[in-house]
C-alpha positions as CSV (number, residue, x, y, z in Angstrom):
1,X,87.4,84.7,84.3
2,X,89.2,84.1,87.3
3,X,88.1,84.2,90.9
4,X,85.6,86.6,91.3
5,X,82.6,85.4,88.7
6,X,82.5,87.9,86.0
7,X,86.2,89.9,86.8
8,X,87.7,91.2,83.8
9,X,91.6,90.4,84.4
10,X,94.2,92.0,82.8
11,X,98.2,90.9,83.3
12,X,100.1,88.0,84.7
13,X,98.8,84.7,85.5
14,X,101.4,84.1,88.9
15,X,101.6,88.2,89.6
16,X,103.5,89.3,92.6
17,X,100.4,92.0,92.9
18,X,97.0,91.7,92.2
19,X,94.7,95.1,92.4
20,X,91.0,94.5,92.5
21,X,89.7,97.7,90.9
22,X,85.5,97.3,92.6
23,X,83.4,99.5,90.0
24,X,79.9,100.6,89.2
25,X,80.0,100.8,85.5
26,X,77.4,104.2,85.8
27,X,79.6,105.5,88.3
28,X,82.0,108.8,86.6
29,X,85.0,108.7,88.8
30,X,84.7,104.7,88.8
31,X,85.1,105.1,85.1
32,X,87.9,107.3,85.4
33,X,89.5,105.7,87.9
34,X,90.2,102.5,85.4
35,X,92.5,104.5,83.5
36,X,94.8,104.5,86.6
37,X,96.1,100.4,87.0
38,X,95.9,99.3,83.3
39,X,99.2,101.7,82.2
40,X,100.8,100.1,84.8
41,X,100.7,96.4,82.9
42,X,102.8,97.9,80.4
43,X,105.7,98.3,83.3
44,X,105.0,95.3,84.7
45,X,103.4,92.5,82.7
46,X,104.1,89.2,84.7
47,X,104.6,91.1,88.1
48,X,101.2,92.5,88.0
49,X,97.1,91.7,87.4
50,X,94.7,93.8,86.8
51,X,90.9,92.3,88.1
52,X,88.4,94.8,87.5
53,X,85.0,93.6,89.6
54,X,82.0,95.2,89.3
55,X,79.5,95.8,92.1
56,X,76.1,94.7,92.0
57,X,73.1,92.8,93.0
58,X,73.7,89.0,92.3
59,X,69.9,88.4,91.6
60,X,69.4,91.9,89.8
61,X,69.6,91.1,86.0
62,X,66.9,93.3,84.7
63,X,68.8,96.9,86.0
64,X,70.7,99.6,83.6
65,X,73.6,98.4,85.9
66,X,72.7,94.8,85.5
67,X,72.5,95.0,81.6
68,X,75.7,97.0,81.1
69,X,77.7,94.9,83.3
70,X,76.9,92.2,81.5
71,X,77.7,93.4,78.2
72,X,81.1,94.9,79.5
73,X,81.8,91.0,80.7
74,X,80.6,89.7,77.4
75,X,82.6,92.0,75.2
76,X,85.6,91.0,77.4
77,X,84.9,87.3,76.6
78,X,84.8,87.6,73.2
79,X,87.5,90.4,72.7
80,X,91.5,90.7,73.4
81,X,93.2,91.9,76.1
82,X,94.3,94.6,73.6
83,X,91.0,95.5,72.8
84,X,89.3,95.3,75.8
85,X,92.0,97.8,77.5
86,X,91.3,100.3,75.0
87,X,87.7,99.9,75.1
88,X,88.2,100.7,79.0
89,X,90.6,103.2,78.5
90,X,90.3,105.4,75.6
91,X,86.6,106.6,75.4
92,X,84.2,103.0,76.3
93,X,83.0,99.9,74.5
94,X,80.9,100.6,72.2
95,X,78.2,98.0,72.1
């Protein structure tokens, strides 16, 4: 996963940039707002990475916020980069 526990990251492992996209998974423009880094991988594959964080109360686990977190982290463990971009992308993961 990265640095930040539960980050979804996208792109380079030795990027030049890293954008840390901080979202609430119930939270419209946050959702919206994915769609604007992950194009950019395309462009720039190795240059860039994409870490995608999601905010949150560490001890909360019983929360709608809590619970969908934690499936949008599990689906990225057990999915491809591929997959999980279009999940975030191109209408949610359905789950």
């Amino acid at each position: 996963m990265g640095e930040g526990k539960g980050d979804i990251i996208f792109g380079g492992l030795n990027p030049k940039v890293v954008f840390t996209e901080v979202i609430n998974p119930h939270c419209g423009p946050c959702g919206r707002a994915i769609n604007e880094p992950i194009p950019l991988l395309d462009i720039f594959p190795e240059d860039l990475q994409v870490r995608i964080r999601f905010t949150g109360r560490e001890n909360d686990t019983e929360s709608e916020c809590a619970v969908l977190t934690h499936r949008l982290i599990s689906y990225a463990t057990t999915h491809t980069q591929v997959e999980i971009k279009k999940a975030l992308t191109e209408g949610g993961i359905k789950i």
